[in-house]
N, C-alpha and C positions, 0 to 999 in steps of 0.2 A: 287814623289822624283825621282829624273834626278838617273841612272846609269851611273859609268864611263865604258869605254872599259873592262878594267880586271874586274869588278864585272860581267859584262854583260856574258864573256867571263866565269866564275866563274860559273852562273847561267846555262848557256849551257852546259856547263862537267855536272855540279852536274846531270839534269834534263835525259843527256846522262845514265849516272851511272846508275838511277835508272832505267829508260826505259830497262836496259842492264841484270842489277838483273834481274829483275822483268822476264822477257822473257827466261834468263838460268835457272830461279828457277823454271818455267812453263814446261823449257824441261828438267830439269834433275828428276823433278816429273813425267813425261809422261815416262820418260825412266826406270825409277825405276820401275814405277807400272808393265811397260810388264818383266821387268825382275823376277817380285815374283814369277809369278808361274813358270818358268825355275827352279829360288833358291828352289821351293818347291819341283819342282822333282826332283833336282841334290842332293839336301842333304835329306840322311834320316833318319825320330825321327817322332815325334806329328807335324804333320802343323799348327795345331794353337799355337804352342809353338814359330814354327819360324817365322811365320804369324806376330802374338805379338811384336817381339822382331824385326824385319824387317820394321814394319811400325815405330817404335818406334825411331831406329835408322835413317829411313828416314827421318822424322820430323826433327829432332835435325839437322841434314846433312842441310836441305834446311834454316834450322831455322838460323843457323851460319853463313849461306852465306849470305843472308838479312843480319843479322845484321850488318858485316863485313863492307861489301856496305855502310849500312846509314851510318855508325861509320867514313870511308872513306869520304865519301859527305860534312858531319859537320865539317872534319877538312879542307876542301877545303875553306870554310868563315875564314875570320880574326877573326871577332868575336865570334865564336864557337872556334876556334883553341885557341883563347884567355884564354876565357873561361875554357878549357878544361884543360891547363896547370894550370889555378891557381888552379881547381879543385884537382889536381895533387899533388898540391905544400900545399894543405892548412892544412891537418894534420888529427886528429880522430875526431872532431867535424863533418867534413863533412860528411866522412867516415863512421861517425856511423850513418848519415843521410839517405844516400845513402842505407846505407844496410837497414835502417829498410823501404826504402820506398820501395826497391828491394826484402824485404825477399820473400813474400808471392809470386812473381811468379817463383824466382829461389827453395825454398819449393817445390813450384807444380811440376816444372820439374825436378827435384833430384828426388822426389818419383815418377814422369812418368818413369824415368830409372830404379829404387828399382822397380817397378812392372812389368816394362817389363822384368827386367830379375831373378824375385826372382819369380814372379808368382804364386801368391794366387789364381789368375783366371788368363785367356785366352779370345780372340777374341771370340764367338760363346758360352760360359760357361753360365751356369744359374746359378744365384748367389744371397742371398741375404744378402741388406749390407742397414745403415739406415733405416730401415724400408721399405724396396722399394723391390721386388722379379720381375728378367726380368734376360733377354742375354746381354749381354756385345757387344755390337755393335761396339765400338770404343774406343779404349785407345790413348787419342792424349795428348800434349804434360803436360798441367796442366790441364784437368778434361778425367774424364772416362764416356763415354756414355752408360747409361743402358733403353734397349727398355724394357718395361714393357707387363705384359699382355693384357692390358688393348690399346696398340700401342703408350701410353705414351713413350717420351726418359727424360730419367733422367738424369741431367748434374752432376756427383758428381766430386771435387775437389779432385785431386790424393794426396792433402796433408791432405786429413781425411782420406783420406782408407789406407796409410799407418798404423795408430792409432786404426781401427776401426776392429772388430769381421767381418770378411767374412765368411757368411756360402757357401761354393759352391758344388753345389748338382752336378756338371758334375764330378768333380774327386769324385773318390765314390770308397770305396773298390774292387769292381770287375772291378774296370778298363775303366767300360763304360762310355759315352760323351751322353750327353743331348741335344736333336734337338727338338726346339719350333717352331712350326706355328699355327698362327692365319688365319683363312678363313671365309669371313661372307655369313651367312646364308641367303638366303630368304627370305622376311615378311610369306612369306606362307607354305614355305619349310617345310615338314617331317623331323624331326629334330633326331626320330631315323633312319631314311633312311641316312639322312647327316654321323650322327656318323657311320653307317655301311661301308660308303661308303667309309670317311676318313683313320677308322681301316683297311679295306682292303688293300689302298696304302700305309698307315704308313709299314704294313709287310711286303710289296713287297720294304720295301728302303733297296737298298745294303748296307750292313753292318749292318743291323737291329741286335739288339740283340734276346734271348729268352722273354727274358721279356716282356710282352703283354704292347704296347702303351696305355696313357692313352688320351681319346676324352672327353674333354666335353663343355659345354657348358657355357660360361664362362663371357657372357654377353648379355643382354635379349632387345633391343631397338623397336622405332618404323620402324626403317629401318632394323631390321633382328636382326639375332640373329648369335653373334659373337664365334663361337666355335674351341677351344684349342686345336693341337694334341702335345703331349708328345710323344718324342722318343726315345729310349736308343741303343747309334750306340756303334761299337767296340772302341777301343782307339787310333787305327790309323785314325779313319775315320775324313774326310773334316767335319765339324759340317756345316759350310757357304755353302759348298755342297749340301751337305746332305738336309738340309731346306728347297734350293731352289730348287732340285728336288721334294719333298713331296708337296710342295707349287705347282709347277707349276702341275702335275701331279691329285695334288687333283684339284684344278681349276677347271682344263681338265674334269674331271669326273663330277664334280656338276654342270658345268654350261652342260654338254651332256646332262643329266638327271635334268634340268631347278630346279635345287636347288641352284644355287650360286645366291651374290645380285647383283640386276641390276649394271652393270657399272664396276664390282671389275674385271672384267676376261681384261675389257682394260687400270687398272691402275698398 
């Protein structure tokens, strides 16, 4: 099919536009990301409260701007723009088409907002919800990421946790915040050596509570054996901090004393 000049000319905008998105929505992500942890020291409360409610609202920010863009591009066609008016013009049959084909992700993202800012859980929170017990890895804009014990991620749809019984064991009457790492063991490893080893760096993480860490062993394979630290930080503390220092730290120690598994100290 032959294009005229104005369609051709039509085809180069549109293609411009999105090239144009696409690149500010790359840099005003890059920009946001260096700006959290500034926001995280300039305001102060719970980090992962604002964490939460930071990414959340970033989402939604870049989410708008893409849309905005295609919504733009389509009315740049005759035939879209066409389109678009009778859509417009056509009454509540359409209407009610439209929304029942849109509920389910504008749903998702109403309750991505209700949760960022109502907060049954947090960013870094151990939670259990469906049947599924892990950390809350990511709240994005219609599902919530939950990393499981087991290093499973669970994709759940933020418009059943709205609905759904959350139990979450980080907010807890005293205040404390719950730090999970997983670290795998050796085929050969001394496995109460491992656990002594863990519990010593679990106590040395700042902000550690009184409450004695729990270690255990939490999955038994032919390639090692996958062992659990529980830790109970104060209620200011970084949870995503916190982790990664116990994490990197335990490492350090097990692979010194040849108990971590082959290959985990370079992934």
């Amino acid at each position: 099919m032959d294009l005229t000049d104005a369609q051709r000319d039509t085809l180069i905008e549109a293609a411009v536009v999105i090239v144009i998105t696409l690149v500010a929505a790359g840099v005003i992500d890059r920009i946001l990301r260096r700006r959290e942890q500034l926001i995280l020291q300039r305001f102060p409360g719970d980090p992962a409260t604002i964490r939460t409610r930071y990414r959340i609202a970033k989402r939604v920010l870049i989410s708008v701007i893409v849309a905005m863009a295609l919504f733009s591009v389509l009315l740049a066609f005759d035939d879209t723009r066409r389109l678009a008016g009778t859509v417009m013009a056509s009454g509540a049959v359409i209407a009610l088409v439209v929304g029942l084909a849109v509920r389910t992700p504008l749903a998702n993202l109403a309750a991505g907002l209700q949760l960022a800012f109502t907060q049954p859980y947090r960013l870094g929170d151990r939670v259990t919800v469906a049947g599924e017990t892990g950390v809350v890895e990511e709240i994005r804009i219609a599902h919530t990421v939950l990393r499981t014990d087991d290093g499973r991620r669970v994709f759940l749809p933020n418009e059943s946790l709205v609905t759904q019984a959350i139990v979450n064991a980080t907010i807890g009457a005293d205040d404390a915040r719950v730090v999970t790492v997983t670290l795998p063991a050796a085929p050969d490893a001394d496995l109460p050596r491992v656990r002594a080893v863990l519990l010593e760096e679990a106590l040395a993480t700042d902000g550690a509570t009184d409450r004695t860490p729990l270690v255990r062993v939490t999955e038994v394979a032919a390639a090692g054996a996958t062992i659990t630290v529980t830790l109970w930080v104060g209620a200011t503390c970084d949870v995503d901090e916190a982790a990664a220092s116990l994490r990197e730290r335990g490492a350090m120690r097990l692979a010194s004393e040849h108990l971590l598994a082959s290959g985990a100290a370079d992934a």
